[in-house]
N, C-alpha and C positions, 0 to 999 in steps of 0.2 A: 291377828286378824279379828273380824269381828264377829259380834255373840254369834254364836254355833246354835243350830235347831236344837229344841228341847222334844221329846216324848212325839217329835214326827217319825211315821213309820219312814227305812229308808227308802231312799229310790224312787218312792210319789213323786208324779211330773205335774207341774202345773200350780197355780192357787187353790187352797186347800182353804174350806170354811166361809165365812161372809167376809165381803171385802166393803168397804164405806155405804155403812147405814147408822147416817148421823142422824142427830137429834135437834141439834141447836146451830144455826144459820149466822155466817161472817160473811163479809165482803172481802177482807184481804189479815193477812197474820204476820206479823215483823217480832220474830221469837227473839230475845236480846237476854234474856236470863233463862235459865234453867227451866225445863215444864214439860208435863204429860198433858199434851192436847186429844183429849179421845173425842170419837160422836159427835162431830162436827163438820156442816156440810160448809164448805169455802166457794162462795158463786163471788168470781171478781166480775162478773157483767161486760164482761169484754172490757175491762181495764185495761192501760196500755203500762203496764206495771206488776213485777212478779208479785204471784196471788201469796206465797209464802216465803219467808225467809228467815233461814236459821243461821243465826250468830253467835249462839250461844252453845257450850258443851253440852251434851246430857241431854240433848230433848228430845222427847217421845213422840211421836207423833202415830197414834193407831184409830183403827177405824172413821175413817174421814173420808172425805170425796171433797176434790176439788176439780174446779170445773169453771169451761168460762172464761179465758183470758186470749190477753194478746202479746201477751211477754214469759218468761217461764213460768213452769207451774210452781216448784219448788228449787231454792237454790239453798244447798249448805255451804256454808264457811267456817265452819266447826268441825270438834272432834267427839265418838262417843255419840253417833245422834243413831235413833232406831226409826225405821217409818215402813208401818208395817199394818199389813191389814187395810188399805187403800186402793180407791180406783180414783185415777188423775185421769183426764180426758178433757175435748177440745180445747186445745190452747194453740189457736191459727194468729198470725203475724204475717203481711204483705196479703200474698194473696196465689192463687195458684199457678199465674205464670210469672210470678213476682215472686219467687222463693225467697223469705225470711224467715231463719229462727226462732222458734220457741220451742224449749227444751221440757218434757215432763218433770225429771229430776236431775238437777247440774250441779254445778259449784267447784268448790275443793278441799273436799272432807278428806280426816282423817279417821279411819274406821266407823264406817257406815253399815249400816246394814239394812236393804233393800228385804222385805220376806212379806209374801203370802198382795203382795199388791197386781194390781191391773191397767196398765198407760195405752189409751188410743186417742187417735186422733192428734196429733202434734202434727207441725210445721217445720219441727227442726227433727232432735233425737228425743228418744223416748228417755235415756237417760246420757250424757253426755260430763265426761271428768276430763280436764279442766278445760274451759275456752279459753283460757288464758295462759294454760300452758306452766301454770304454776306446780308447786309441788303440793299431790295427793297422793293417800296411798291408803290402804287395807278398805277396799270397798267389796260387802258379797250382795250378790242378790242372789236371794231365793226363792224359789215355789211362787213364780210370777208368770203373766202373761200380759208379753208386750208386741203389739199387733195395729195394723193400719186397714183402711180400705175406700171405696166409695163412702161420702158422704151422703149418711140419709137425708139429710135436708139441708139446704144453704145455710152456712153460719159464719160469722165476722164477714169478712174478706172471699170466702170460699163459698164455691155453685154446690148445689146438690150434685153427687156420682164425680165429683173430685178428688182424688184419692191425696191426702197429705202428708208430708213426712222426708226423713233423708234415711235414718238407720236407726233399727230399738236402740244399740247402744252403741258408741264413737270414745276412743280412748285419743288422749293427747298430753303429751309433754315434752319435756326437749332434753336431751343426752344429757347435758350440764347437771342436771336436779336429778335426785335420785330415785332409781325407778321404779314407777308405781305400780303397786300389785290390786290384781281384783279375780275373785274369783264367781262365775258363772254356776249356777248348778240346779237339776229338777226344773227348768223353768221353759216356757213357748212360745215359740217367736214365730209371725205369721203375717203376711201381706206385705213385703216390702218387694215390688216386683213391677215389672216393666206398665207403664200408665202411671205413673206415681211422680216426683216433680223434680228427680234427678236424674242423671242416667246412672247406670251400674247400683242400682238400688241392692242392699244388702242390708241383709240381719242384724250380724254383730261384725263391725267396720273394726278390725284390733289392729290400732297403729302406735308410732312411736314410741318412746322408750320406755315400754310399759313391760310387765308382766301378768300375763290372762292365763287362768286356768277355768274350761268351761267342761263341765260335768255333767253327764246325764240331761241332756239339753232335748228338745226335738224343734225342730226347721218343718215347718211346709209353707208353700205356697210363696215361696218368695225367686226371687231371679239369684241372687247370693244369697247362699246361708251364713260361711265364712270369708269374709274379704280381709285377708292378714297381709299384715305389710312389713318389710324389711327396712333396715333404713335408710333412710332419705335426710343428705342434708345434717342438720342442728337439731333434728328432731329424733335422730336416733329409728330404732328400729324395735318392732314387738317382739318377743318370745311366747310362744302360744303352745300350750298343750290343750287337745281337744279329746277328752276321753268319754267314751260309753254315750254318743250322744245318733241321735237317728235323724235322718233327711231321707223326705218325701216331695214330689210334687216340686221342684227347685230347679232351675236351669244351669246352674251349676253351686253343687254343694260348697268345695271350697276352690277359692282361688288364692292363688299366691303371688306375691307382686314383691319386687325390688328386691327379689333374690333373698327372701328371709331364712332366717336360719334355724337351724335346728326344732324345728317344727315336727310336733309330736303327734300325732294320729293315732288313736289307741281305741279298737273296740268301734269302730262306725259301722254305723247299720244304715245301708242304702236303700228305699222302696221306689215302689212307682211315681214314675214319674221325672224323676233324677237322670236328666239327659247326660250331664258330666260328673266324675265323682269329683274330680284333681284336675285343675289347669293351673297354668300360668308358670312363673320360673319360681325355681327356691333353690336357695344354697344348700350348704352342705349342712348336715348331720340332719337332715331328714330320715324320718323314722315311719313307718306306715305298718303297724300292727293289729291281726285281728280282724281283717274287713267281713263283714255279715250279712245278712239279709235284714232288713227291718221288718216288725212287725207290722200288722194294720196300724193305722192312726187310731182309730178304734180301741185297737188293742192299748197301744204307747200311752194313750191319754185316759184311763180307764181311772175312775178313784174306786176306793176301798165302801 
């Protein structure tokens, strides 16, 4: 898997510290050899071309803001890359009732590690493994918040009070390849919910033959927190454990679709607002341990 937190207290929810407050100004970054890009604001200008891309093993990518496009924000095709300490933001494609993709952070890495970043405003997913459906695997993100909503003011393509987006994160691969793991944990997912430019809008979309483990998580304000799918087809099915994580404010925490299996439930903390805990079908070895009260959001989101 990839690098593990250093010297973070555990169980902090959220981004922890400053997130991109760059120093030195690019228009776009085509990473091809190895490097630590820090303090670097990335404005692709509404480019119709991803603003970063990593091709190379080993590259850092901390404290940066990119911003500004009309294609992904970042795409890896490497293994070994860290990108951490970042706020990615608007990167719209089509237009609002013209739904096109642009992904915050995509590709198909191999051990990645998402930590301490911020993704609003996308078109497509906030972060999305693989569209291609290729073989990825050991992706975590951590101590993040990824969240959508009204648009303060018109930009590319999109009106002001247009809300953009499909899901913070979408898994995909197919049975054939083997299956990709990613782990979820401390991190907020927020505004994926009815007005926004798909139907069934959801938080974290975990499908095909992947393997998700989402940890100490918190959900508010979306219409799906967890949308988990069984399989369908060539595409195989998720296996998802969902441990120690809270939903608030959600119109249905988790659903379950195409009869998924052995779906692990451990420790949910339900609050206000939470009209469903559990819909939809799911196969066997369902497991449902632990259900709670959630704290305030207040409380859940509190730093040290």
């Amino acid at each position: 898997m990839p690098e593990e937190a250093k010297g973070r207290p555990p169980g902090l929810i959220g981004p922890v510290g400053p997130r991109g407050e760059p120093r030195e100004k690019v228009k776009l970054l085509d990473l091809r050899e190895k490097a630590v890009v820090e303090d670097t604001l990335v404005d692709a200008e509404y480019a119709e071309r991803d603003a970063v891309r990593i091709r190379a093993d080993g590259v850092v990518l901390r404290h940066c803001e990119i911003r500004n496009g009309m294609n992904d924000a970042v795409e890896v095709y490497a293994k070994d890359v860290l990108i951490e300490n970042c706020r990615i933001h608007h990167f719209l494609k089509g237009t609002y009732e013209k739904q096109s993709d642009a992904h915050g952070i995509t590709g198909c890495p191999t051990r990645l590690t998402i930590r301490n970043c911020e993704i609003y405003y996308v078109s497509g997913d906030s972060a999305q493994f693989d569209p291609g459906r290729e073989p990825w695997t050991d992706v975590l993100i951590e101590n993040c918040e990824f969240w959508t909503g009204p648009l303060p003011e018109d930009a590319a393509g999109f009106h002001k009070g247009e809300q953009p987006g499909e899901n913070a994160l979408d898994t995909k691969q197919r049975a054939k390849n083997p299956r990709s793991r990613i782990v979820v944990r401390n991190s907020v997912f927020h505004g994926w919910k009815k007005g926004g430019q798909i139907a069934n809008a959801s938080a974290l979309n975990l499908k095909n033959h992947v393997d998700a483990r989402v940890e100490n998580c918190v959900f508010y304000d979306n219409e799906i927190a967890l949308r988990l799918r069984g399989v369908t087809g060539a595409y195989g099915g998720a296996q998802v454990e969902a441990r120690d994580c809270a939903f608030l404010t959600c119109d249905i925490a988790v659903r379950a679709e195409d009869k998924i299996a052995n779906l692990k439930l451990v420790n949910p903390a339900y609050g206000a607002g939470v009209a469903t805990r559990l819909t939809g079908n799911t196969g066997p070895g369902l497991s449902i341990i632990g259900e709670r009260e959630a704290p305030s959001l207040e409380d859940l989101l509190r730093k040290k």
